[in-house]
matplotlib code that plots the C-alpha trace (Angstrom):
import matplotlib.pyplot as plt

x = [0.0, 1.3, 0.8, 0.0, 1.3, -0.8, -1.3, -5.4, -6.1, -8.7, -9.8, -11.6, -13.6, -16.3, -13.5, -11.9, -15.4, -15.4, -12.5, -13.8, -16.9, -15.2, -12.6, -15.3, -16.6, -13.2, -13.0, -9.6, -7.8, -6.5, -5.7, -6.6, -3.8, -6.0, -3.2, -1.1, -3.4, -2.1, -4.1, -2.3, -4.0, -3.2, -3.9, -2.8, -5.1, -3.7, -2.5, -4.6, -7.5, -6.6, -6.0, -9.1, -11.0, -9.6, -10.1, -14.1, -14.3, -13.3, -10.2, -6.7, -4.8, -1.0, 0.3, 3.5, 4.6, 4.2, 5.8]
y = [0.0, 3.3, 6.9, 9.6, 13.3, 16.1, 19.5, 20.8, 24.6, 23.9, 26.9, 25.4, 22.7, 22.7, 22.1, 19.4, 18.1, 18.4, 16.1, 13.9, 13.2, 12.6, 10.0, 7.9, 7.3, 5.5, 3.7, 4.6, 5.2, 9.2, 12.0, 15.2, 18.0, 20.9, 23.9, 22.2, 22.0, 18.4, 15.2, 11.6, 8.9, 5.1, 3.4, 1.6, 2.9, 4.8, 8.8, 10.0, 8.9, 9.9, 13.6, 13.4, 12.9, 15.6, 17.8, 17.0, 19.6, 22.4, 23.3, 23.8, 20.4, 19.6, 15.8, 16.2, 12.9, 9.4, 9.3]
z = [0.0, -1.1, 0.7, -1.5, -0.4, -2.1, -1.3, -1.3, -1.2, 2.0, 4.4, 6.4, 8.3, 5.3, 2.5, 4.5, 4.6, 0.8, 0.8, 3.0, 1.1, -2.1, -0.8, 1.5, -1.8, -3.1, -0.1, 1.0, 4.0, 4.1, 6.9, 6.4, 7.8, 7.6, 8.6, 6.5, 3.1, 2.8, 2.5, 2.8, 0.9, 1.6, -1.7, -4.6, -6.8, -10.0, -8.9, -11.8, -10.5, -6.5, -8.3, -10.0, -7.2, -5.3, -8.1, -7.6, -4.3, -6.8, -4.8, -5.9, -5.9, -6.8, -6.2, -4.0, -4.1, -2.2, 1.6]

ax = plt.figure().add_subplot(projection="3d")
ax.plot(x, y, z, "-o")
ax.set_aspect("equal")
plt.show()
């Protein structure tokens, strides 16, 4: 299993919510580091579709790189 690094341009509570709601539906494990704009994402699924997904809560997203 692989941990993804990428940076999301989240505010708030309600955008980390965003996130939250578009990963459940993967069904991956992730951690959400809110004053950090970072989200971690334990899967083995292809990056495109990880940065896809992200992409869905209209924020800003940039893949970092895996940890």
């Amino acid at each position: 299993m692989t941990t993804h690094e990428f940076f999301v341009d989240m505010t708030c509570e309600g955008c980390s919510g965003a996130v939250t709601r578009v990963l459940n539906k993967l069904d991956v494990k992730f951690d959400i580091d809110l004053p950090n704009k970072k989200v971690f994402i334990e899967s083995d699924k292809n990056t495109d579709v990880l940065l896809e997904t992200l992409k869905k809560t209209g924020k800003t997203v940039t893949y970092i790189g895996t940890k």
